[in-house]
N, C-alpha and C positions, 0 to 999 in steps of 0.2 A: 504494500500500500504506500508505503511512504518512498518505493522509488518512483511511483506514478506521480506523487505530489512533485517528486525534484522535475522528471519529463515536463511534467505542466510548466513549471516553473524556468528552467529552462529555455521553453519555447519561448516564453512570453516576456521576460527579461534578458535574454541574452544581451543585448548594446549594453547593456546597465552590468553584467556579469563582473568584470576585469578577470583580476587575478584569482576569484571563486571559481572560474574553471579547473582550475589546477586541481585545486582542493577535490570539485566533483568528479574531475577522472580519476582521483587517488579515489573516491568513492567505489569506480568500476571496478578500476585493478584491484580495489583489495577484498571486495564483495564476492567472495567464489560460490555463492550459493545455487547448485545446478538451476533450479528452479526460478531463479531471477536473469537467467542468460538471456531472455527477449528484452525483459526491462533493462535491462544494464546496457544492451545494443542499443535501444531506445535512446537510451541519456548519450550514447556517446554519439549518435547518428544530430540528436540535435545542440550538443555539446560544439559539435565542430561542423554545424551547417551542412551536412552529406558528408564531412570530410574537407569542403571549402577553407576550413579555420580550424589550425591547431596550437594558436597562439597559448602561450601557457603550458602547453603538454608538445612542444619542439621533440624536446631530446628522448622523450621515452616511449610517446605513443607507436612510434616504428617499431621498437622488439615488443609492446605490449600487443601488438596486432597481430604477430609471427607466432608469437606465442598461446593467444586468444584462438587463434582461427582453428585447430580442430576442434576445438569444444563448438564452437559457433557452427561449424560442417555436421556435428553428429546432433544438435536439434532443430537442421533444417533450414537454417537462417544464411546459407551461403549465398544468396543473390543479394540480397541485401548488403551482405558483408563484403563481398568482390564490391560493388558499387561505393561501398565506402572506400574500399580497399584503392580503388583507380582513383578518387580523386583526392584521397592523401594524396598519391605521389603526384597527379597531374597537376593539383594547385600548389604543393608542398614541398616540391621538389629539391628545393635550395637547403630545408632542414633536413632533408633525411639522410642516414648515412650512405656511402657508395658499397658499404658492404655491412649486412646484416648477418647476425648467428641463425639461423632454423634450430628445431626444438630436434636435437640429436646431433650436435653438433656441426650438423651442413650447414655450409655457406649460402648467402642467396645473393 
């Protein structure tokens, strides 16, 4: 319930956000609970506009996504997630790294 309030909240405040983004994607990343995996995609889908906006979460949200995305593939949420996934890098391109870890130690 109370990630719906943040989603709400989010939506409708973001210009006013600043630096409380931060704060709400350390919400995502540390919320592991299977059962909130739509809402926590929810908050970060309007956290960062589609992925348009990753101000505040530069440095981390790249291996938070590499790391996120089989859990996100095994409840069904991959079209969603690729769509966020392409406009990190498309509109973000300058913060990400040129080389990221994969979860098993492959390179990407």
């Amino acid at each position: 319930c109370i990630l719906i309030i943040i989603i709400l909240g989010v939506h409708f405040q973001f210009d006013d956000l600043g630096p409380l983004r931060a704060h709400f994607f350390l919400v995502i990343q540390k919320h592991c609970v299977v059962e909130d995996v739509d809402n926590r995609l929810e908050i970060l889908i309007a956290l960062t506009q589609g992925g348009r906006n990753i101000q505040y979460m530069e440095e981390s949200i790249g291996p938070f996504l590499l790391q996120w995305m089989p859990e996100i593939i095994s409840v069904g949420r991959a079209v969603e997630f690729i769509s966020l996934l392409v406009n990190c890098v498309h509109f973000n391109a300058a913060y990400l790294d040129e080389e990221a870890d994969m979860p098993g130690g492959k390179t990407f």
